[in-house]
N, C-alpha and C positions, 0 to 999 in steps of 0.2 A: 076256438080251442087251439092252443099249440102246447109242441111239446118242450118240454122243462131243458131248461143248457144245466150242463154237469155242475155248474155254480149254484143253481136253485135246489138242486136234491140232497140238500142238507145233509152230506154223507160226514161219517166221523170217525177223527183220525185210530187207527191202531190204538195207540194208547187208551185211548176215551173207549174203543169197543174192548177191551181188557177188561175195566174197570167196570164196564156194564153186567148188571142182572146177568144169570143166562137163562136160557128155559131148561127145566131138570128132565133132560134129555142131551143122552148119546147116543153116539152112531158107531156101531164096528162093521169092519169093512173084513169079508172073510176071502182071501185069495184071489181079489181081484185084479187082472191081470194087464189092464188097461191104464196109465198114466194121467190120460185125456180123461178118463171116466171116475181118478180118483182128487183128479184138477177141480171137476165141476160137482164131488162130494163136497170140497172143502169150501169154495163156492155159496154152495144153498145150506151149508151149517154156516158160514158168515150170515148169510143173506136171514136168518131163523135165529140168531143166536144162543147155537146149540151148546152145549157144555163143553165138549172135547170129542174128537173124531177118534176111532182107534184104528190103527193100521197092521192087521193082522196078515200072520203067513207072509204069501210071497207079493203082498199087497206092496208095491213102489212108493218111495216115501221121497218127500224131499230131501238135500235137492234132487230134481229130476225134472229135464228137456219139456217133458210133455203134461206132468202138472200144471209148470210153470205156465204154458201156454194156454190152461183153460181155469187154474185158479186168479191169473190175475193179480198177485198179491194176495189172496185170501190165505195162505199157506201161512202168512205173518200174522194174523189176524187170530185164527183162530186155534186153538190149544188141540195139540196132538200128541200122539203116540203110538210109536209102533209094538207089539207081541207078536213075537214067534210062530206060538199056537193060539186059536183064536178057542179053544176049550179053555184055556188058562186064562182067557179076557173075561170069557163071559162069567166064568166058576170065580175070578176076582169082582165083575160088577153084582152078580147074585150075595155074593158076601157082604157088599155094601149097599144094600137095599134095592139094588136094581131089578126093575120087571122086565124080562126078556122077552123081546119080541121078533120072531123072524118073520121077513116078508120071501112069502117063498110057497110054490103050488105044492100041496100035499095032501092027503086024502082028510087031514083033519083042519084044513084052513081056514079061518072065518074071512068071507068077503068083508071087504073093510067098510061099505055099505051098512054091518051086519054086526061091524067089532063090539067089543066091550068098551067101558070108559077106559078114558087113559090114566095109568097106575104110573103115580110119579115117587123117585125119580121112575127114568122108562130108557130100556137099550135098544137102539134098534138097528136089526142086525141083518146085514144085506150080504148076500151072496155071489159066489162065481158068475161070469156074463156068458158062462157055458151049460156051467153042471151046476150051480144055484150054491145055496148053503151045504156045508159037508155034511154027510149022511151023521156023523159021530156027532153032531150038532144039533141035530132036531131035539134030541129027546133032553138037550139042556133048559132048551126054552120052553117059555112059559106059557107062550103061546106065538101061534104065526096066522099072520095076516095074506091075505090075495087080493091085488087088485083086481077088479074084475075085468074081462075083456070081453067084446062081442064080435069081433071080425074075423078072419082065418090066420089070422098069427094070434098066440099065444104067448108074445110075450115081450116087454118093452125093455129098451136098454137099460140098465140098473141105474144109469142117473136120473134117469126120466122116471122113472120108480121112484127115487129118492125124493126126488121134486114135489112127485103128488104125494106120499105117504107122510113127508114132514111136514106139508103145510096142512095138511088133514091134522094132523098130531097139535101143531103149534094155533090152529086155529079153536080147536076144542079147550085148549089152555088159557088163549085169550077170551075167549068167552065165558068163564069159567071167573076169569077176574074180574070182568064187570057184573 
């Protein structure tokens, strides 16, 4: 076994991942306050090829120092936007057929273990690395997801969240096509 030089992982250029399919799936990002955390959003929706990232509230948007340091160039790659209000995101993705999803602990959460199929397209909609999704927020969505956890923390960094809940999402999609 060895591992692959950066010339063997058939990576392809911006242009080419433009032109590609996407999987009908977004991501809003609500008030996240962290640069680093919305560097390695932009990241695993390249990595996924998610539809478009949304950059809500006081969520940092390109350019910016510390995206740049954890997207790597994905920021070019993949289709963004920033709103203001992240009510006004999702009240415009529901308009256009979107299934809203938050991931986020609430007394009515399905363990994602537990979820429903996935309703495409599909939002998915990640919260503060504090206080989580805004309280004026729950009751848009359609439904919210929990990863589960078994240790004495309660709760993982919203990109590491992001990580596991989109390739859970993108994997039930591609099996779905074969």
């Amino acid at each position: 076994m060895r591992k692959l030089k950066l010339d063997e992982l058939n990576r392809i250029s911006v242009d080419e991942f433009r032109s590609k399919d996407k999987n009908p799936v977004v991501v809003v990002l609500d008030n996240i306050r962290s640069g680093v955390n919305v560097g390695s959003f932009f990241r695993t929706c390249d990595a996924f090829l998610i539809e478009k990232l949304w950059l809500c509230g006081y969520t940092p948007c390109p350019p910016h120092k510390e995206i740049f340091k954890t997207a790597i160039g994905a920021h070019e790659s993949v289709e963004w936007e920033s709103m203001p209000q992240v009510g006004d995101c999702i009240e415009q993705l529901k308009s256009e057929g979107y299934y809203c999803v938050g991931i986020e602990q609430t007394d009515q959460s399905i363990e994602l273990q537990s979820r429903t199929e996935v309703k495409c397209p599909t939002a998915l909609v990640f919260g503060n690395e504090v206080s989580g999704i805004s309280d004026n927020i729950l009751d848009l969505l359609d439904e919210v997801w929990e990863i589960p956890q078994y240790g004495t923390k309660h709760s993982l960094n919203v990109s590491v969240s992001a990580g596991i809940i989109i390739w859970d999402v993108i994997k039930e999609l591609l099996q779905a096509r074969n």
